[in-house]
C-alpha positions as CSV (number, residue, x, y, z in Angstrom):
1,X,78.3,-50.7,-19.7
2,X,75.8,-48.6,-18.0
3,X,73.0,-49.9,-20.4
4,X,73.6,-53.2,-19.9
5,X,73.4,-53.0,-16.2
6,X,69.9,-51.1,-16.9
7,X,68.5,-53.8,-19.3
8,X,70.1,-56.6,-17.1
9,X,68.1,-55.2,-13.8
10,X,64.3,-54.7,-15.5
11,X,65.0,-58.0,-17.3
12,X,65.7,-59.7,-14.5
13,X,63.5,-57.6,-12.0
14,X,60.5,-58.6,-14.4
15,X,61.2,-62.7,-14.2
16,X,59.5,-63.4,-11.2
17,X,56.2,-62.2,-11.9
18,X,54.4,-63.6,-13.7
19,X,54.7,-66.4,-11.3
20,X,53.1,-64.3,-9.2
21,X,50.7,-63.2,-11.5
22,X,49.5,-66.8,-11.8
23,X,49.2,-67.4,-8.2
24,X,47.4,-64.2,-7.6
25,X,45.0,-65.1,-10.2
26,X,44.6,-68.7,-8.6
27,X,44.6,-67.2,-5.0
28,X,47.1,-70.3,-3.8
29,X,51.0,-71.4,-4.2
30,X,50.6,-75.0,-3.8
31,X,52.8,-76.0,-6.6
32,X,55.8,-74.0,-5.5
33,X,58.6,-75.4,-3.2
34,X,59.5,-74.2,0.2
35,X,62.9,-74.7,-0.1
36,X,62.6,-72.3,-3.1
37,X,60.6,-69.9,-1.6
38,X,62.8,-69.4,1.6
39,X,66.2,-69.3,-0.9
40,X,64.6,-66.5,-2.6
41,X,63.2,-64.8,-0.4
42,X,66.6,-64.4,2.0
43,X,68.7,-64.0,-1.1
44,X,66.8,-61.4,-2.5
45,X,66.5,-59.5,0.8
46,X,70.8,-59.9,2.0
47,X,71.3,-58.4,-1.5
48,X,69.0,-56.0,-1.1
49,X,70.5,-54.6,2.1
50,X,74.1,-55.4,0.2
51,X,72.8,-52.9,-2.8
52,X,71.4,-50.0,-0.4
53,X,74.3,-49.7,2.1
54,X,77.0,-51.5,0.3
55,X,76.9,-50.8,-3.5
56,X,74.2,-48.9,-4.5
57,X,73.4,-49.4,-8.1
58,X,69.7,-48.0,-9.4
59,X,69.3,-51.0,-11.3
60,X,70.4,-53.1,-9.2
61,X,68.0,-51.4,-6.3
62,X,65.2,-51.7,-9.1
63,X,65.5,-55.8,-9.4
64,X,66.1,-56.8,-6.3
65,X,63.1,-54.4,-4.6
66,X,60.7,-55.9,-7.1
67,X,62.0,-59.4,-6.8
68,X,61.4,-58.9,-3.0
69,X,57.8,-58.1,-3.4
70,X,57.1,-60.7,-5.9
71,X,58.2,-63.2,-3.8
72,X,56.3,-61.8,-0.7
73,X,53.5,-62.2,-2.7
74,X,53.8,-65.9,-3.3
75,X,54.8,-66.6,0.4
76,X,51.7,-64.7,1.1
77,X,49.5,-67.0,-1.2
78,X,51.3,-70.0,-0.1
79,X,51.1,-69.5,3.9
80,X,49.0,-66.5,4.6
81,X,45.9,-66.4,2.2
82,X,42.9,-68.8,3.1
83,X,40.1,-69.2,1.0
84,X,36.8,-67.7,2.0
């Protein structure tokens, strides 16, 4: 069982970027909804404080740290960032 946890949490921690990939490379999120972005972000963030103090699990840990900074990236992009 132990394995599948391990594939499930890089699988899983890998989805979200190249998302971010793409909107690093076009220096904006415009085509991304907010409702998404906040949903994510929160859920990824509760779960991660869930996994550290709650239930620690490495991959677990592993997918939803990564997740957290892929989509602090796009929020960045899509707030933050202004073309110079």
């Amino acid at each position: 069982m132990e394995i599948f946890g391990w594939i499930g949490g890089i699988l899983l921690s890998v989805c979200g970027i190249p998302q971010a990939y793409k909107v690093f490379r076009e220096k904006h999120a415009n085509g991304m909804s907010h409702l998404n972005l906040w949903l994510w972000l929160f859920g990824e963030l509760f779960v991660l404080i869930y996994v550290i103090f709650g239930n620690y699990s490495l991959p677990l840990l592993i997918n939803y740290s990564l997740n957290f900074i892929v989509v602090n990236v796009i929020i960045y992009y899509k707030y933050l960032h202004k073309d110079k």
